[in-house]
N, C-alpha and C positions, 0 to 999 in steps of 0.2 A: 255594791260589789260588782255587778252586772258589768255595768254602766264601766268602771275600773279596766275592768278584765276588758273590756268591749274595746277603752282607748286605746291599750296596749296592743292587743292586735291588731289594731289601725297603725300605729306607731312602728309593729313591725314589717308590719307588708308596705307600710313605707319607706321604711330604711332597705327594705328589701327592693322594691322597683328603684328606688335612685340607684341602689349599689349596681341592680346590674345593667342600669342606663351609665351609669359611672365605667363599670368593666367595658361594656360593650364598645363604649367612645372610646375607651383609650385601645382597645381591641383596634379599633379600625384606626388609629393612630398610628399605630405601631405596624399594623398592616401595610396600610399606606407606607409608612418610613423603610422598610422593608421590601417593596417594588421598587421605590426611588433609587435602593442600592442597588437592586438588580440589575435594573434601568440604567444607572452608571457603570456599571460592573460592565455591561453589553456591551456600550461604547467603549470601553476603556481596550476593551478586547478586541475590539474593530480596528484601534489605532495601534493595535497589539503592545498594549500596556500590559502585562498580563497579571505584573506582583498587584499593581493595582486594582483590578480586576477582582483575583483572588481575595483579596483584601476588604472589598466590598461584599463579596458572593459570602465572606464567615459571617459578616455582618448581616446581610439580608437573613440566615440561615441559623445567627444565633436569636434573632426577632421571630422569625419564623421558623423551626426546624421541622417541620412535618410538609414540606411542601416540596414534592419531585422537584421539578423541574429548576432549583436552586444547584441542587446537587448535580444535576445533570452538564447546567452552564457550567459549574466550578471545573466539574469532568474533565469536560471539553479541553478547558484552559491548561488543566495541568497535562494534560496527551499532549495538546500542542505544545508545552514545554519538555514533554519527553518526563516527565514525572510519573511515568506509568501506575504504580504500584498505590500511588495516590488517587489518582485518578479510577483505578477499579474498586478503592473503595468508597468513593462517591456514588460509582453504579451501584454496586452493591445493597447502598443507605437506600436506595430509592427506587431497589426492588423490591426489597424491603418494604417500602410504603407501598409499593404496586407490582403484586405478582405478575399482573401481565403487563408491565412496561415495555413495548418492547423497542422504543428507543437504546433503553438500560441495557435490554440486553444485545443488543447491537452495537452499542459504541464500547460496551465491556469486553465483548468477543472479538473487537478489532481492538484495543487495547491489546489484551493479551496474543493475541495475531503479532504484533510489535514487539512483543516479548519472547515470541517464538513458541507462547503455549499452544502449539497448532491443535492438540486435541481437546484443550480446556475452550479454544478461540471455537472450534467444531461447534461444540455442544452451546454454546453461547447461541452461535447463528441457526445453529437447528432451534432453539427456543424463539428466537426470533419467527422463523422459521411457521412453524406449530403454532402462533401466538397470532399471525397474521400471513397464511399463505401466500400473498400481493405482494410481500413486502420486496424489491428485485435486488436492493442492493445488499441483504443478504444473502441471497442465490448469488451473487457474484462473489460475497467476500467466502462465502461456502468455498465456494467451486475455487477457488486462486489458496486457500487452504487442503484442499484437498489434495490439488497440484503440486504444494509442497509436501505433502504427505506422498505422492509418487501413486494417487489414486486416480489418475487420467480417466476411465471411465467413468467413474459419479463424478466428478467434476463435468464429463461433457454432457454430460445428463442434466446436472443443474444451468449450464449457460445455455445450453437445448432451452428449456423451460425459459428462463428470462427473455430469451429471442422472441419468441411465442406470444408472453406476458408482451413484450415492446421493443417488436422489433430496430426501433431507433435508439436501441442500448448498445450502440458502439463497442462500447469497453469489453462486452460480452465476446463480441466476434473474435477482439483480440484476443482473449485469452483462450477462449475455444481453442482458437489459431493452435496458442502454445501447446493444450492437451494434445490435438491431435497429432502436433511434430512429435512430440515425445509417446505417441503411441503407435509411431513409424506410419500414419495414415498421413504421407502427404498430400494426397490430391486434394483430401477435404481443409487441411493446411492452409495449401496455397489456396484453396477457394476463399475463405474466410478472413487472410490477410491481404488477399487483392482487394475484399468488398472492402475491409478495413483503412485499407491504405487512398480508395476512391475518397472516402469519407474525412478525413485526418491525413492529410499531406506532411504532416509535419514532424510524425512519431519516427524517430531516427531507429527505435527498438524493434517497430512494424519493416521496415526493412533489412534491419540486421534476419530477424528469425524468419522472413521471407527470402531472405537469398541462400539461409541455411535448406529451407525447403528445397530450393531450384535445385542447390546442390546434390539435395540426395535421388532428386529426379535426374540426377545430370544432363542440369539445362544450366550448364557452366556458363554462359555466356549472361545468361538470367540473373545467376547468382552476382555474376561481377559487377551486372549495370547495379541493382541493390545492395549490393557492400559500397560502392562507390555514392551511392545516394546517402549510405547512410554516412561516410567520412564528409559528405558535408556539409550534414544536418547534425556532428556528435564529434568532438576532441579527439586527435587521431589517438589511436591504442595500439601497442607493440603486438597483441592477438588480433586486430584486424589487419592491419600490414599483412602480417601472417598468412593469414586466410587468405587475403588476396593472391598474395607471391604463389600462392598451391594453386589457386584459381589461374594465375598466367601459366604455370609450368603446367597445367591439365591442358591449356590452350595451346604450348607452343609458346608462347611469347616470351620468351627469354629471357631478355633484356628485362624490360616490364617486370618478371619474377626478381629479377636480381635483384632492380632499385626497392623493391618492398621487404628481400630479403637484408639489404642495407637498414634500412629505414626501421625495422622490427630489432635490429642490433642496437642501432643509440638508444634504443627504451631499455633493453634486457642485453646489455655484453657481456654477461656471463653464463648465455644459454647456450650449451655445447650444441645444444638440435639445429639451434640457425642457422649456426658455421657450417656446421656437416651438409647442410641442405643450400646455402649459400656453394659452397664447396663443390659439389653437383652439378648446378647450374653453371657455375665457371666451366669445369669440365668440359658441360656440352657449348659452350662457349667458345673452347680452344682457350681459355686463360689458366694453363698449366700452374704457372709461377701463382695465381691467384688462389688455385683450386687445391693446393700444397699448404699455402696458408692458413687456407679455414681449415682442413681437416687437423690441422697440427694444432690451430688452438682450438679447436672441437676436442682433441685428445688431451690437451694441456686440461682443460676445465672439466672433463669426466674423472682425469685421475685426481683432479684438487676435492671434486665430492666424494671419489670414493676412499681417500684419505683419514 
């Protein structure tokens, strides 16, 4: 009977080590198979296949569903298709698996940043945040949330700190730049979008909101060389014209204002302000018969809106 009993429990702790040498194999099978999607998934993303991609990433995910970083690539994929809403419930999955993710909760928080959740996008990057102090390009996406939130001081608080963390964080200066225009501190402005501008020659935007600076330092002459720098780094626009034409009439330069106040009209002909101010400029001109014109359809077109 002994001897009985004795094979049976041989028999099962036999069947018992195969089965989980059996599980185990096919465990790292399927493991393995599920990297390999991944692995394709990456490249597919690279040559921005993206249904592709996604297609591979449910697959790696339905093999393996307990592992971040699936969810996180899938993320990625769907933000860059603008599939937002998709995409933060990826983050979501995989904060889930890791409270302190704090990729998840960074690419979540700019996620919803694109969705214009500016206080859900907040509290994302303060988790960020909280989770890894170091982290700078949440201090950045902080701070450019904030901005829009019309909170200019903690915003320039938070790119203060990034500058500190590493000072060769560019992107930091510019946007300082912005709080501080918008917190009427131009000098620190223009300090931040000169250093900016030494560094990135090429940001047509770094000029635009640097010549608005000069402006309100009235350093008109400043302002002009940088609106003209940026018309030729950036598609002309019926509001820079604009800008300009006030910039020559602040100068004196007549002529100069007129052709901008021409040039701002084939964008927008049916903005009464141009004509009236086109109209002005004739005036001091001496172009009577011209200056009779604008004002007439300046008055044509105020009485068509107020109709």
């Amino acid at each position: 009977m002994k001897k009985m009993f004795g094979k049976l429990i041989c028999e099962i702790k036999n069947n018992t080590f195969n089965a989980l040498e059996y599980y185990s194999k096919n465990f790292e099978e399927e493991s393995a198979k599920s990297r390999l999607y991944n692995k394709r998934a990456v490249n597919n993303s690279k040559l921005k296949l993206y249904d592709k991609a996604i297609c591979d990433f449910d697959k790696a995910i339905q093999i393996c569903p307990k592992i971040k970083q699936y969810y996180i690539n899938r993320g990625v994929i769907r933000l860059l298709k603008k599939d937002y809403e998709l995409a933060i419930k990826d983050f979501d999955f995989a904060i889930k698996l890791d409270r302190k993710y704090t990729e998840a909760y960074y690419l979540r928080g700019y996620t919803k940043y694109k969705l214009n959740k500016l206080k859900q996008a907040y509290s994302d990057f303060s988790k960020t945040i909280k989770i890894d102090p170091s982290y700078q390009q949440a201090y950045l996406k902080r701070a450019c949330t904030l901005i829009d939130l019309k909170n200019y001081k903690l915003a320039i608080c938070d790119l203060t700190f990034v500058t500190e963390l590493n000072p060769k964080y560019t992107e930091a200066y510019f946007f300082r730049a912005l709080a501080e225009l918008n917190s009427c501190n131009y000098e620190k402005a223009l300090q931040d979008y000169t250093y900016y501008i030494q560094i990135i020659q090429s940001d047509a935007q770094a000029y635009l909101g640097r010549s608005i600076t000069k402006y309100y330092l009235k350093n008109y002459i400043g302002s002009l060389e940088d609106i003209n720098k940026y018309l030729e780094l950036h598609p002309p626009q019926a509001e820079i014209y604009l800008a300009r034409a006030v910039l020559y009439d602040l100068l004196q330069n007549y002529t100069l204002a007129l052709n901008d106040y021409t040039l701002a009209i084939q964008f927008m002909p049916y903005n009464a302000l141009i004509y009236k101010r086109r109209g002005k400029i004739r005036q001091i001109l001496k172009d009577d018969y011209g200056a009779n014109a604008d004002f007439t359809m300046a008055k044509k077109l105020q009485m068509n809106l107020e109709i």
